[in-house]
Gaussian input, Z-matrix of N, CA and C with variables (Angstrom, degrees):
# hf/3-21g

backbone

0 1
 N
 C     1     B1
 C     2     B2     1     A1
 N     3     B3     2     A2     1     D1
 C     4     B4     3     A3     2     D2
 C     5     B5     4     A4     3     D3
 N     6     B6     5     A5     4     D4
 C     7     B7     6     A6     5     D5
 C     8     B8     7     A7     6     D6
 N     9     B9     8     A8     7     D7
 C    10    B10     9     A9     8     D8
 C    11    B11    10    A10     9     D9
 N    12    B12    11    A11    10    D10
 C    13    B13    12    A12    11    D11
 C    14    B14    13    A13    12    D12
 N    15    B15    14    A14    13    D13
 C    16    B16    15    A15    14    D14
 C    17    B17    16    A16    15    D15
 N    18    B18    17    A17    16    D16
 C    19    B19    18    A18    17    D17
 C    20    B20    19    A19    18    D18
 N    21    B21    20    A20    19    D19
 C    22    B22    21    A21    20    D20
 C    23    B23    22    A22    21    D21
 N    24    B24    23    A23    22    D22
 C    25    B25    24    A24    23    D23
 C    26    B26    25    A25    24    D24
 N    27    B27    26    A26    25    D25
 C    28    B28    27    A27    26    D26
 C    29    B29    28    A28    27    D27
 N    30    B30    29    A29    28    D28
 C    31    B31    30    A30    29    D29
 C    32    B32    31    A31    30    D30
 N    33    B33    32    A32    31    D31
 C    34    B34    33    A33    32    D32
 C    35    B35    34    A34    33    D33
 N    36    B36    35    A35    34    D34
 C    37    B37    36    A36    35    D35
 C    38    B38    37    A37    36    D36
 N    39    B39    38    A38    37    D37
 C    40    B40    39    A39    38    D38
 C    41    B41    40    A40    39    D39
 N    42    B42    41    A41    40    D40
 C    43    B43    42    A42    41    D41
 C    44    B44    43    A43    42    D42
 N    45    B45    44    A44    43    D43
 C    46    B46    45    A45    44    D44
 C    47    B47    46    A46    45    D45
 N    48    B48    47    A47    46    D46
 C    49    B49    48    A48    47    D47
 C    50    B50    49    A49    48    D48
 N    51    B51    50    A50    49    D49
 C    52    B52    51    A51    50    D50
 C    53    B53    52    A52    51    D51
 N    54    B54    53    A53    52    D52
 C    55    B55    54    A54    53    D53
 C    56    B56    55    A55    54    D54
 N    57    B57    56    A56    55    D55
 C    58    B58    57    A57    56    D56
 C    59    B59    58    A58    57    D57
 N    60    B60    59    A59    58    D58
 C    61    B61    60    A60    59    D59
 C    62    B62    61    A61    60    D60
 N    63    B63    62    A62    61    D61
 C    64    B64    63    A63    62    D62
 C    65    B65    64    A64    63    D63
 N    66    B66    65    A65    64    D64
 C    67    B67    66    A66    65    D65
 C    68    B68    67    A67    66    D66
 N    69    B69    68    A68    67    D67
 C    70    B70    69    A69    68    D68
 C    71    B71    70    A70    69    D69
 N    72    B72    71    A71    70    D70
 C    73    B73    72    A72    71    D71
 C    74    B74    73    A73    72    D72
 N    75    B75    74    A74    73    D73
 C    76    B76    75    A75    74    D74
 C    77    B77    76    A76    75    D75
 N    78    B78    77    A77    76    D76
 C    79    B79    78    A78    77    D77
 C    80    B80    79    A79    78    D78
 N    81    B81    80    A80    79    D79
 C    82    B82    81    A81    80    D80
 C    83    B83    82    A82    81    D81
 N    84    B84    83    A83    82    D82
 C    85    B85    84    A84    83    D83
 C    86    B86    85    A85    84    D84
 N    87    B87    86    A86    85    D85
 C    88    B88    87    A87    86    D86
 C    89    B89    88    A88    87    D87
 N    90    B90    89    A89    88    D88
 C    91    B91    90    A90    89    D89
 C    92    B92    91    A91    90    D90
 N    93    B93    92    A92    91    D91
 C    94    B94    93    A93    92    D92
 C    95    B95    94    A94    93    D93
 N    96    B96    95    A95    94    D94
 C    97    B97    96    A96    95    D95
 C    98    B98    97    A97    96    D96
 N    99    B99    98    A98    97    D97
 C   100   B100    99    A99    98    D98
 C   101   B101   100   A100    99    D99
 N   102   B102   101   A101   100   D100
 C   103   B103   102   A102   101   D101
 C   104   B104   103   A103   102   D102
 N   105   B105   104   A104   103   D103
 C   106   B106   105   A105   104   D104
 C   107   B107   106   A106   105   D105
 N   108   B108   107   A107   106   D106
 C   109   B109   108   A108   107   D107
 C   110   B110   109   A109   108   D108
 N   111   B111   110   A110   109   D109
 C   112   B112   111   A111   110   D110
 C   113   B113   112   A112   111   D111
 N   114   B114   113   A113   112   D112
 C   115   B115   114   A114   113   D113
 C   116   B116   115   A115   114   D114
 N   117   B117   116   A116   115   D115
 C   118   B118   117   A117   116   D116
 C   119   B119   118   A118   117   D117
 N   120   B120   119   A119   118   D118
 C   121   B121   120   A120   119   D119
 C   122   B122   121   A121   120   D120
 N   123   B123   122   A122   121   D121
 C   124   B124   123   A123   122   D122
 C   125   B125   124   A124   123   D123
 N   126   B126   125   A125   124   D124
 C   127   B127   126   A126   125   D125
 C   128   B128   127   A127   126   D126
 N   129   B129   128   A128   127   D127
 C   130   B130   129   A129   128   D128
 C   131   B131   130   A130   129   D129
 N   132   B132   131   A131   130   D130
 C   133   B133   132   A132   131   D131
 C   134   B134   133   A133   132   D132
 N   135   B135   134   A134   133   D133
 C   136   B136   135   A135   134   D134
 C   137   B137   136   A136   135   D135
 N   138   B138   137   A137   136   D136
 C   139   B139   138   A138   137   D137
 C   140   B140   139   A139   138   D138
 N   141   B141   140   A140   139   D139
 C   142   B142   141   A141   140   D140
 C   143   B143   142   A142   141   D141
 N   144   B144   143   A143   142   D142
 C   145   B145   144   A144   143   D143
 C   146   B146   145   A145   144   D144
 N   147   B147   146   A146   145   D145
 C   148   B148   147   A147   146   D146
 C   149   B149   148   A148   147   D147
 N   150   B150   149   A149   148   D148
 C   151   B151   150   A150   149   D149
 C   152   B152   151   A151   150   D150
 N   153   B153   152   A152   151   D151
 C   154   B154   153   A153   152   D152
 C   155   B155   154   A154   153   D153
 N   156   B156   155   A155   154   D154
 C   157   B157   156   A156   155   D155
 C   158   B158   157   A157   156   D156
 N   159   B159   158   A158   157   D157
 C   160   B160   159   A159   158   D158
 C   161   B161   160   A160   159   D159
 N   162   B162   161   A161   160   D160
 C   163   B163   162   A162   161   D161
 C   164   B164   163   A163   162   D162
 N   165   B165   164   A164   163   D163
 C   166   B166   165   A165   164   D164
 C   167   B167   166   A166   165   D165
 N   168   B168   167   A167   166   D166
 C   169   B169   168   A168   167   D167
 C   170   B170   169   A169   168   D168
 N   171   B171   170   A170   169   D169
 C   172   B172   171   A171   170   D170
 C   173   B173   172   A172   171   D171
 N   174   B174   173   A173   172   D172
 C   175   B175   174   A174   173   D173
 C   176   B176   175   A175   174   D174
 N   177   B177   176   A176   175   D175
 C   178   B178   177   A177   176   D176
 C   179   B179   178   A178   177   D177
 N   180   B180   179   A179   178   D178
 C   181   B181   180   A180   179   D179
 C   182   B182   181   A181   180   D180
 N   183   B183   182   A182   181   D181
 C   184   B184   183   A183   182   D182
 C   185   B185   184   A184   183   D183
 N   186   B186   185   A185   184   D184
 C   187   B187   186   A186   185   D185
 C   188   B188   187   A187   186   D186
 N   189   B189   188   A188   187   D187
 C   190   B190   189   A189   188   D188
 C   191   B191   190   A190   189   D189
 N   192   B192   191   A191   190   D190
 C   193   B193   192   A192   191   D191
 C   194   B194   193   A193   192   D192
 N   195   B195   194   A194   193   D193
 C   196   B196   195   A195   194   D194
 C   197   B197   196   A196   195   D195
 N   198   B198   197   A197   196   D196
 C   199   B199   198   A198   197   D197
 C   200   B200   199   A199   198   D198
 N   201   B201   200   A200   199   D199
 C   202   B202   201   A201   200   D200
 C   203   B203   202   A202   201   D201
 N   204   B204   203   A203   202   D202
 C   205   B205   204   A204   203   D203
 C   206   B206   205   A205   204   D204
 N   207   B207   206   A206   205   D205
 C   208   B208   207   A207   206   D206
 C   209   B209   208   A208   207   D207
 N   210   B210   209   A209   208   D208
 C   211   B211   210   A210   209   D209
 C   212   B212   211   A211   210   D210
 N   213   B213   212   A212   211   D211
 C   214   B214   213   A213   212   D212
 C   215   B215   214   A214   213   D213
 N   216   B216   215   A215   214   D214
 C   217   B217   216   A216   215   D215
 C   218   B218   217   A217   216   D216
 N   219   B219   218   A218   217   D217
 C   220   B220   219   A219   218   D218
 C   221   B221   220   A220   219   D219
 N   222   B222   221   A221   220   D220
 C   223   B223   222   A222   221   D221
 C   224   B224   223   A223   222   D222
 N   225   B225   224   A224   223   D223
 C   226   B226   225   A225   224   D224
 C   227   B227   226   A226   225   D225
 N   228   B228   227   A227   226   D226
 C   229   B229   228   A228   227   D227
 C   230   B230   229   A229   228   D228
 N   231   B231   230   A230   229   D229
 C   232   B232   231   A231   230   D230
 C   233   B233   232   A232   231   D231
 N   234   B234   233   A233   232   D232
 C   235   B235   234   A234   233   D233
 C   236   B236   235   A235   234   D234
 N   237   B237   236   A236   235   D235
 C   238   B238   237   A237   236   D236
 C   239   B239   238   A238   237   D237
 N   240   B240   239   A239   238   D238
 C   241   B241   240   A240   239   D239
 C   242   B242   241   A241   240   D240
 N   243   B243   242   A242   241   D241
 C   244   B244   243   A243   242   D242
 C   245   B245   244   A244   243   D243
 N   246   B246   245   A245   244   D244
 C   247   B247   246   A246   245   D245
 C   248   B248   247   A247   246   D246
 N   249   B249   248   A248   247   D247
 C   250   B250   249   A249   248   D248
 C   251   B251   250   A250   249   D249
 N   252   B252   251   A251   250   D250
 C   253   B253   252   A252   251   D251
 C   254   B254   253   A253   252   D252
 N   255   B255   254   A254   253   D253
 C   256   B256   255   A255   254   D254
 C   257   B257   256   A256   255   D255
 N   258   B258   257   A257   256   D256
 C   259   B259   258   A258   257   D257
 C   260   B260   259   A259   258   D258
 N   261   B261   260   A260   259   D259
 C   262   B262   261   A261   260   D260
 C   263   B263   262   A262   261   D261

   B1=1.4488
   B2=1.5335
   B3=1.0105
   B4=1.5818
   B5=1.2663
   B6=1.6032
   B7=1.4887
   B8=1.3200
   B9=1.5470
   B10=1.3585
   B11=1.3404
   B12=1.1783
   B13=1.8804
   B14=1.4113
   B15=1.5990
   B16=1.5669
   B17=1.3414
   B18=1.4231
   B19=1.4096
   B20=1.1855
   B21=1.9304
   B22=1.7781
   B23=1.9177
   B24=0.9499
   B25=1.5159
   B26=1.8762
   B27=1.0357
   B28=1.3715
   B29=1.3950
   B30=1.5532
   B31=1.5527
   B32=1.5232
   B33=1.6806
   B34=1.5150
   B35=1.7559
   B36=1.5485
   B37=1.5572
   B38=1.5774
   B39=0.9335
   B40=1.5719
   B41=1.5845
   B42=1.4688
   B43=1.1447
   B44=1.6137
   B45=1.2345
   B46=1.5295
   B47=1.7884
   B48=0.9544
   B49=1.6604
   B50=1.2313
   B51=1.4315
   B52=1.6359
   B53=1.3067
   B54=1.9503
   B55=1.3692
   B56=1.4759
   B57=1.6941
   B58=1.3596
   B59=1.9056
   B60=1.3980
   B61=1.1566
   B62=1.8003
   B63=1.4575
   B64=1.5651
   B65=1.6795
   B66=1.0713
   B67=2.2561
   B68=1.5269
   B69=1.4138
   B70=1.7406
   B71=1.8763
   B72=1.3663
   B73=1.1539
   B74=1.7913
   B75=0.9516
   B76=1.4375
   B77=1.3741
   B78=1.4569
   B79=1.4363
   B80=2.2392
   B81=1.2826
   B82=2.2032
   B83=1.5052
   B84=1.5178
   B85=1.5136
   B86=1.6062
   B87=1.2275
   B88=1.3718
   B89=1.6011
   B90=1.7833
   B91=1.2231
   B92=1.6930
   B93=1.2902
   B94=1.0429
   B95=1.4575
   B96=1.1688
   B97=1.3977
   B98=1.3178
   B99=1.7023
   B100=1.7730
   B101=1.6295
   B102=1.2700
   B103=1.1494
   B104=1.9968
   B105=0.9884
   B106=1.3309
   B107=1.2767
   B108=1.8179
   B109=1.0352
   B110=1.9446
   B111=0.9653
   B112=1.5378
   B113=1.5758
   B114=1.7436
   B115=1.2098
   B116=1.6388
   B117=1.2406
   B118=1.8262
   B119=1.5284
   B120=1.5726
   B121=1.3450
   B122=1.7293
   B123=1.4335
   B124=1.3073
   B125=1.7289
   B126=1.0670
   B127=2.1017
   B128=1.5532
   B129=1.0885
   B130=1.1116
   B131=1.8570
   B132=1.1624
   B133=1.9056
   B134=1.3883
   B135=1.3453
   B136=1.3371
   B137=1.4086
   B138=1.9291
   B139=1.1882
   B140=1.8308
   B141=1.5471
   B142=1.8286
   B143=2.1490
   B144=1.1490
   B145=1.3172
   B146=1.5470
   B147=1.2845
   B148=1.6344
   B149=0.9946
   B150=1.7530
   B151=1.3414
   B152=1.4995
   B153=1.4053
   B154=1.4175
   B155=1.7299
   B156=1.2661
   B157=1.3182
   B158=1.3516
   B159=1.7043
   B160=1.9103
   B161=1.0063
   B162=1.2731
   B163=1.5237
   B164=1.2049
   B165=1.9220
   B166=1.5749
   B167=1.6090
   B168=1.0851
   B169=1.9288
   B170=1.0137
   B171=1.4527
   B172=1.1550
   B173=1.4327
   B174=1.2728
   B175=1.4059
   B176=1.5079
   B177=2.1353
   B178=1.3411
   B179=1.6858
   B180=0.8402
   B181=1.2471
   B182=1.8230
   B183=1.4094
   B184=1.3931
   B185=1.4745
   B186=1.6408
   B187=1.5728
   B188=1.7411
   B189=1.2725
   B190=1.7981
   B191=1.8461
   B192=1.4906
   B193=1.0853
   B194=1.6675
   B195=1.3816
   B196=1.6985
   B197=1.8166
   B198=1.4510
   B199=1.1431
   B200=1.5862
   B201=1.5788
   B202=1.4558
   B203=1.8720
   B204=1.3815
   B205=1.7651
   B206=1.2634
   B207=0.9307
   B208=1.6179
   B209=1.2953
   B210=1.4393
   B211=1.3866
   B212=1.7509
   B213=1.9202
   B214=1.5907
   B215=1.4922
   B216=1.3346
   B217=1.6722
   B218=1.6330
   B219=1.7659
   B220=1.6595
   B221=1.6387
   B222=1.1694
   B223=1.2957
   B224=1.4186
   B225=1.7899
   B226=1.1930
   B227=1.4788
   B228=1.7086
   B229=1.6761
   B230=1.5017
   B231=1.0172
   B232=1.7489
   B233=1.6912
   B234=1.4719
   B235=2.0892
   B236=1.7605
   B237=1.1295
   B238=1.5231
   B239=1.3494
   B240=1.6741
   B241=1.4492
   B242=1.3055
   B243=1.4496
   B244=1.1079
   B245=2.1187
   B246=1.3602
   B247=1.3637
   B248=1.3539
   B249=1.8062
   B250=1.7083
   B251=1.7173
   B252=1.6089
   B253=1.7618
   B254=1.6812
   B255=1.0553
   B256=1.8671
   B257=1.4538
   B258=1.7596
   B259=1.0226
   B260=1.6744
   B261=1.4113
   B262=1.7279
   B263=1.1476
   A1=109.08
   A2=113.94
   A3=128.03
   A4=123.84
   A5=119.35
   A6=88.63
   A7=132.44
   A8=98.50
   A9=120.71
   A10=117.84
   A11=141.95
   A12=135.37
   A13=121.75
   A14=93.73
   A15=107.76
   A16=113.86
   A17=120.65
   A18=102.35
   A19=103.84
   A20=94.70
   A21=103.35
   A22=98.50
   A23=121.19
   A24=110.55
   A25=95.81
   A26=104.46
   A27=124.82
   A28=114.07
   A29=133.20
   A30=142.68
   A31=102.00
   A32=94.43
   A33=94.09
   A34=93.18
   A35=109.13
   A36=110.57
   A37=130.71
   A38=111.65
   A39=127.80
   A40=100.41
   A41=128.68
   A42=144.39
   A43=115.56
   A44=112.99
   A45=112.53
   A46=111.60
   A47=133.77
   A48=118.24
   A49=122.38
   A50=122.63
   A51=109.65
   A52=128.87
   A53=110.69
   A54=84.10
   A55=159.75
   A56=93.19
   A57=125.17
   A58=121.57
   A59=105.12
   A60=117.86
   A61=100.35
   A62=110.93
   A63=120.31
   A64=101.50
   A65=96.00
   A66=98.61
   A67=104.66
   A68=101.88
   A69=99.81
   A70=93.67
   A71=115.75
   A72=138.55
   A73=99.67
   A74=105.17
   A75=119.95
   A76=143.61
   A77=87.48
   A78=120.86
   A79=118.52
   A80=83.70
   A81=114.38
   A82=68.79
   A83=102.40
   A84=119.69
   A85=105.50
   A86=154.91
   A87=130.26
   A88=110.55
   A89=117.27
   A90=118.11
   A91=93.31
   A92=130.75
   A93=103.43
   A94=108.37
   A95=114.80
   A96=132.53
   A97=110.71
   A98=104.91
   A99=111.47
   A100=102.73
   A101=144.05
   A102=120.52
   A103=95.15
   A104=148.00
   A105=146.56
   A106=133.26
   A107=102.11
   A108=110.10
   A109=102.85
   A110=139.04
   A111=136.95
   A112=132.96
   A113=95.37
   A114=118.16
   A115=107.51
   A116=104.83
   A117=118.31
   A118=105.45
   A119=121.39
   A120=117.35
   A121=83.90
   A122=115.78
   A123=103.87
   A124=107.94
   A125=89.19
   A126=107.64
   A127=100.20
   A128=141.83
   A129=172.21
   A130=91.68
   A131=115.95
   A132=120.43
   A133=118.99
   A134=106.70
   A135=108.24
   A136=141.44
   A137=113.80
   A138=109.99
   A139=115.36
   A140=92.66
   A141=108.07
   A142=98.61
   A143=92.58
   A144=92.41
   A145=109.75
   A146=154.23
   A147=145.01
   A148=104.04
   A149=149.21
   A150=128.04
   A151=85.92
   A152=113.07
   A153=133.70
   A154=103.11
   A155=119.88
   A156=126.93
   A157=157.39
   A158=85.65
   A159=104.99
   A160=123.59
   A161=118.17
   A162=145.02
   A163=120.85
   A164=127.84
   A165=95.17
   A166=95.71
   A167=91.27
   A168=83.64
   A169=140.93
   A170=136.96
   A171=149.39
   A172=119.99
   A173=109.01
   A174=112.18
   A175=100.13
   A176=98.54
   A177=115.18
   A178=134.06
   A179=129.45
   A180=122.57
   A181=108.67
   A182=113.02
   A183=107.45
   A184=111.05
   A185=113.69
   A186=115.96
   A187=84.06
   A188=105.43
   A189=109.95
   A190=96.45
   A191=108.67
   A192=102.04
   A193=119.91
   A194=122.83
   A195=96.08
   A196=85.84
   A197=113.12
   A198=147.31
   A199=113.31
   A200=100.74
   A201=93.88
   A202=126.22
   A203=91.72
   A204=101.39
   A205=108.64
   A206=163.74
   A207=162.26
   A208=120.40
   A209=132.71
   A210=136.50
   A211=120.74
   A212=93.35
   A213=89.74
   A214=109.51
   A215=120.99
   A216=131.15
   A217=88.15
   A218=76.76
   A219=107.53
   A220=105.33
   A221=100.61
   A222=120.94
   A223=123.72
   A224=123.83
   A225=117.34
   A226=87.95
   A227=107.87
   A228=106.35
   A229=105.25
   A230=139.77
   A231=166.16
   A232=75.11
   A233=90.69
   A234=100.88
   A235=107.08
   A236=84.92
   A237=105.00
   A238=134.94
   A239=138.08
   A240=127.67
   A241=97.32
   A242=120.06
   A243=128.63
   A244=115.18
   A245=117.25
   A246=117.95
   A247=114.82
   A248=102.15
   A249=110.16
   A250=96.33
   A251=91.73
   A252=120.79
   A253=105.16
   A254=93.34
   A255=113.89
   A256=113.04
   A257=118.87
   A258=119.74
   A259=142.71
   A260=90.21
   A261=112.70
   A262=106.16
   D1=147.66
   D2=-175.55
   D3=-93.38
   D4=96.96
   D5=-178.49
   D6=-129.13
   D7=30.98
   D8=158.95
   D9=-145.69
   D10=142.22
   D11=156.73
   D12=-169.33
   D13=134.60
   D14=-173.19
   D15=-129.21
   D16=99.14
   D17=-167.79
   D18=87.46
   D19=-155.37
   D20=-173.79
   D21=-83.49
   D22=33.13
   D23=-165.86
   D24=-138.71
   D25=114.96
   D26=-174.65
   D27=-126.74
   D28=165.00
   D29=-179.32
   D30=-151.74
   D31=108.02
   D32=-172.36
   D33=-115.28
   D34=141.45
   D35=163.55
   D36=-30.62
   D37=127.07
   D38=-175.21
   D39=-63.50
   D40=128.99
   D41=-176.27
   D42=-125.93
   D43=128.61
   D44=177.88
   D45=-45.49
   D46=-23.56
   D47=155.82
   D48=-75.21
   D49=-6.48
   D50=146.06
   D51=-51.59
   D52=-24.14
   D53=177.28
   D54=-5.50
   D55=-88.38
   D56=149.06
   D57=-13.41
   D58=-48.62
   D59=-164.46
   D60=-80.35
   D61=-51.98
   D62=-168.27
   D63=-73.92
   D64=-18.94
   D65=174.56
   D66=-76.40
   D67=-47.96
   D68=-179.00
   D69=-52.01
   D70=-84.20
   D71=179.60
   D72=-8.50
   D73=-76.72
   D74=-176.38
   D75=-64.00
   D76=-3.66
   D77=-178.93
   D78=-100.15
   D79=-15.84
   D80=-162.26
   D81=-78.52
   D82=139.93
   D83=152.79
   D84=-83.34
   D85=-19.18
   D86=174.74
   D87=-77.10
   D88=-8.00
   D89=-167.65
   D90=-98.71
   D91=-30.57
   D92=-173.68
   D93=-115.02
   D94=32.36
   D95=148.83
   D96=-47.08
   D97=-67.58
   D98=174.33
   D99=-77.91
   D100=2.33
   D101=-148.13
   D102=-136.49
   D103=84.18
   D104=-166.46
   D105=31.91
   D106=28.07
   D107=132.22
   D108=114.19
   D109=132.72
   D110=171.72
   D111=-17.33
   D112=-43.12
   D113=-163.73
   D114=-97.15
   D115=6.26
   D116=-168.90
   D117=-121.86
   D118=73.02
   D119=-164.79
   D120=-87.67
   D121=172.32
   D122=154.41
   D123=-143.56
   D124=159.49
   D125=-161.49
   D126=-99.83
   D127=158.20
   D128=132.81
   D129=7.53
   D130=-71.62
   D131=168.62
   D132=-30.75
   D133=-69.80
   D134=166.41
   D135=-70.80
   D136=-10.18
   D137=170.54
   D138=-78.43
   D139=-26.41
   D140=168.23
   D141=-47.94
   D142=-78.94
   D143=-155.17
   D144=-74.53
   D145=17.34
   D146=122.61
   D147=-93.41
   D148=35.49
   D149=-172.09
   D150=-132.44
   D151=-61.48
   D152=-135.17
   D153=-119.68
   D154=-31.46
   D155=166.90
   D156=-95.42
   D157=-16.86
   D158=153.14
   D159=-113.40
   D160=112.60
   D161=157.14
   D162=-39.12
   D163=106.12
   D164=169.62
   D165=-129.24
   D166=131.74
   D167=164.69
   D168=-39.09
   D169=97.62
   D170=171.93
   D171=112.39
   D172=2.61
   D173=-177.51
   D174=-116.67
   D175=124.26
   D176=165.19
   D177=-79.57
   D178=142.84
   D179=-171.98
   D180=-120.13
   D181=127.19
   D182=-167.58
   D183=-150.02
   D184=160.92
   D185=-160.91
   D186=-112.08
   D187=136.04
   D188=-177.80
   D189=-95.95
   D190=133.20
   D191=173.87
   D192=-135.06
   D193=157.79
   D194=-160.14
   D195=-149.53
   D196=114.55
   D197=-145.70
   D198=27.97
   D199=75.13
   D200=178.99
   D201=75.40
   D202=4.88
   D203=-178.85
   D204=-98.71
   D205=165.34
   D206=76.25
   D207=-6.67
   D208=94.09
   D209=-158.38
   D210=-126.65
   D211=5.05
   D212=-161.21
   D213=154.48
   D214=137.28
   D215=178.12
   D216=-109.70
   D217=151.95
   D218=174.58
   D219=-170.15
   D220=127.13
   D221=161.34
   D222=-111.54
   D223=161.55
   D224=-158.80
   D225=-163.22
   D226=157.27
   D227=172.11
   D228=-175.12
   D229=151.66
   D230=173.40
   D231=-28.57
   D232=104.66
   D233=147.89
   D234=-71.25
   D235=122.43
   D236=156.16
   D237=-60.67
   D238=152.44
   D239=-168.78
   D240=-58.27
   D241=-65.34
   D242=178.15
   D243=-19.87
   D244=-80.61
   D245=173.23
   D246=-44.46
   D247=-31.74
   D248=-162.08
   D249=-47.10
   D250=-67.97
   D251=168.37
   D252=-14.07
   D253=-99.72
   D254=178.56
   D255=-18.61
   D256=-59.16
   D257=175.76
   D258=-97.68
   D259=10.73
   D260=-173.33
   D261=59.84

């Protein structure tokens, strides 16, 4: 499902056969350079259970794709007063 697109640059819902894709992803030392860190690869186990197994209200989870490629996850959700606060 689609739930953003402009152009060649679209954000379609994250689907349990991404797996595969967010383990590679998550596994690249230049990705988790920015992403929890070198020493925090994660395997197939752990992309199940923070990817695919906790539920939080209101937050979407999505694969960025740019003419039909797979280029990248992003998720997004309702800032809170709290963050509202913090971040103006």
């Amino acid at each position: 499902m689609i739930l953003f697109q402009n152009g060649d640059l679209s954000v379609r819902r994250l689907e349990q056969e991404d797996a595969p894709l967010l383990v590679r992803w998550l596994s690249d030392p230049a990705v988790l350079e920015y992403y929890e860190g070198r020493d925090c690869p994660h395997d197939l186990e752990r992309v199940q259970t923070n990817f695919y197994e906790s539920e939080e209200e209101g937050l979407y989870r999505g694969i960025v794709q740019y003419m039909g490629q797979d280029i990248g996850y992003i998720q997004f959700y309702p800032v809170g007063r709290e963050e509202l606060t913090e971040y103006g």
